[in-house]
N, C-alpha and C positions, 0 to 999 in steps of 0.2 A: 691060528687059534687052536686052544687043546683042545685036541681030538674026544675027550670025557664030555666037555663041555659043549660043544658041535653037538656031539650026538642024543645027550641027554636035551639039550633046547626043542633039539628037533622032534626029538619021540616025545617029551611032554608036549610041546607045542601043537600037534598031529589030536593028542589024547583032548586036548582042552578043546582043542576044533571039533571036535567025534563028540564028545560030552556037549556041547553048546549046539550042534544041528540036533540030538537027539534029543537035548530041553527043549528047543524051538518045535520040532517035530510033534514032541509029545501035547506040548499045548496048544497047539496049531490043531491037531487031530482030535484032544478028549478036552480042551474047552479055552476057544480062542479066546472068552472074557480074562485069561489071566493075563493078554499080556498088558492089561490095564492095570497090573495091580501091584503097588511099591514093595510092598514085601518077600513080591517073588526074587524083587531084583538085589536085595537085600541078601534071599538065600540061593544064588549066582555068585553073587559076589564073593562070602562066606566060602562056597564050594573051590570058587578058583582060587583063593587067599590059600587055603587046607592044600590042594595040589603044588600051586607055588613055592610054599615050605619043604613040600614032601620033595619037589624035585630041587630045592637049591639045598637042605637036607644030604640027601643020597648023593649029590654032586660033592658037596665038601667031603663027604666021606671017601667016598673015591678016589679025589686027589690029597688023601691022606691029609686033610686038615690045614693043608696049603693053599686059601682060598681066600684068592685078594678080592677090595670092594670091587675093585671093575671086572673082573670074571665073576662073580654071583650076580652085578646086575647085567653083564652082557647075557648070562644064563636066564635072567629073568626077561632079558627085553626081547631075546632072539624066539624064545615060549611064545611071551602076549603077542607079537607082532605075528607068529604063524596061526595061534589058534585065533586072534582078532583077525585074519585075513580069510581065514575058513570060514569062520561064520558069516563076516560079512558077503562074504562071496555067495554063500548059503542063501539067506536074508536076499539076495540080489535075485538069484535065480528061483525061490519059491515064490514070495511076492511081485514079479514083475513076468514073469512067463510060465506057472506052473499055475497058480490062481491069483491074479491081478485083482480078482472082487474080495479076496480076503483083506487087502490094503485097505478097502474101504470100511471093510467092519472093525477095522482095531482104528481105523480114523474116529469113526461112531462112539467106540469106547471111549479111545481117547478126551470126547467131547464130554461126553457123561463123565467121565474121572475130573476134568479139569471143573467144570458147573459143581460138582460135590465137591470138592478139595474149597473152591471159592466160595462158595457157600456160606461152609463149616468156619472159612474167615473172614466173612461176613462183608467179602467185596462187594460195593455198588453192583447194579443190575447192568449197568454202560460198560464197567470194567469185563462183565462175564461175558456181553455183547461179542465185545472187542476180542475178548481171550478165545471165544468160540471161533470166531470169522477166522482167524491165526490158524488156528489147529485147522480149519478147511482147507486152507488158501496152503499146506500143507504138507507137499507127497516125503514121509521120513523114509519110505523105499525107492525115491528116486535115489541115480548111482550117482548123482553130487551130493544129497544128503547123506547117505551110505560111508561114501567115502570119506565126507565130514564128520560124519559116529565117526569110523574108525580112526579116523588121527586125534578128535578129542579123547575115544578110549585110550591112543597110545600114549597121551600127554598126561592125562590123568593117571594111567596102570604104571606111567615111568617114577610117580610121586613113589605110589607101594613099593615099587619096583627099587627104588631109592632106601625104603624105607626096612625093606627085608633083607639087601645087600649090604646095610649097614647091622644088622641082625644078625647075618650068617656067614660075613667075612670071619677069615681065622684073627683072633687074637695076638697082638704082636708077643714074640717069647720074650720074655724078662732075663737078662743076663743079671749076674751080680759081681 
């Protein structure tokens, strides 16, 4: 593997981990109702799309503009898969051994998000029953649910991931 490529996955990849504990951090500490709340994840998303460019960007430049599909998206897969292993790892250790009661109150939210979400579409009262009992019956920081985020995040980030390598591959030269 080129050596640009290794090293740039890896520092981005580190950077999106360090950026995702200090989001987790910050709302965990100045107001754990956010992590109830679609929008945030929205302007997550947004943030790591903006780095992703920025490091498959500064990588094609590097290798002077010689930048096939499959090194932009091994650039992009080797990033998600170290910064989605940080955080999840993160996620792992603050909710299951640092404050275990904090699980429960974003379970809570969760409860209240999903009753207002079904609400506003005017599901049956059996349905909201049902959808509440689910979100109980529930742990998203046990380390089999965890680990099930993370391989959905890498299934899904591989689509972007697909989608930005096809973006930021060099264009083939036109002879005449």
């Amino acid at each position: 593997m080129n050596e640009i490529i290794k090293k740039n996955a890896v520092s981005y990849g580190i950077v999106l981990g360090v950026i995702s504990i200090v989001i987790t951090t910050l709302i965990y500490a100045l107001n754990i109702e956010l992590f109830g709340s679609w929008w945030l994840g929205l302007v997550i998303l947004a943030i790591n799309l903006v780095i992703y460019c920025i490091l498959l960007s500064k990588t094609k430049k590097q290798l002077n503009n010689d930048y096939s599909f499959k090194q932009a998206f091994t650039t992009f897969f080797i990033a998600m898969l170290i910064g989605a292993s940080i955080s999840t790892l993160y996620n792992l250790v603050l909710f299951n051994f640092v404050d275990p009661a904090a699980k429960e109150t974003i379970q809570e939210i969760s409860v209240k998000s999903t009753v207002s979400m079904m609400e506003r579409f005017g599901a049956p009262e059996s349905e909201i029953e049902k959808a509440i009992e689910k979100v109980r019956e529930t742990d998203n920081f046990s380390i089999g649910n965890l680990l099930m985020g993370l391989g959905v995040t890498l299934v899904i980030g591989s689509i972007f991931g697909l989608i930005l390598a096809a973006i930021f591959k060099s264009k083939p030269a036109y002879k005449e």
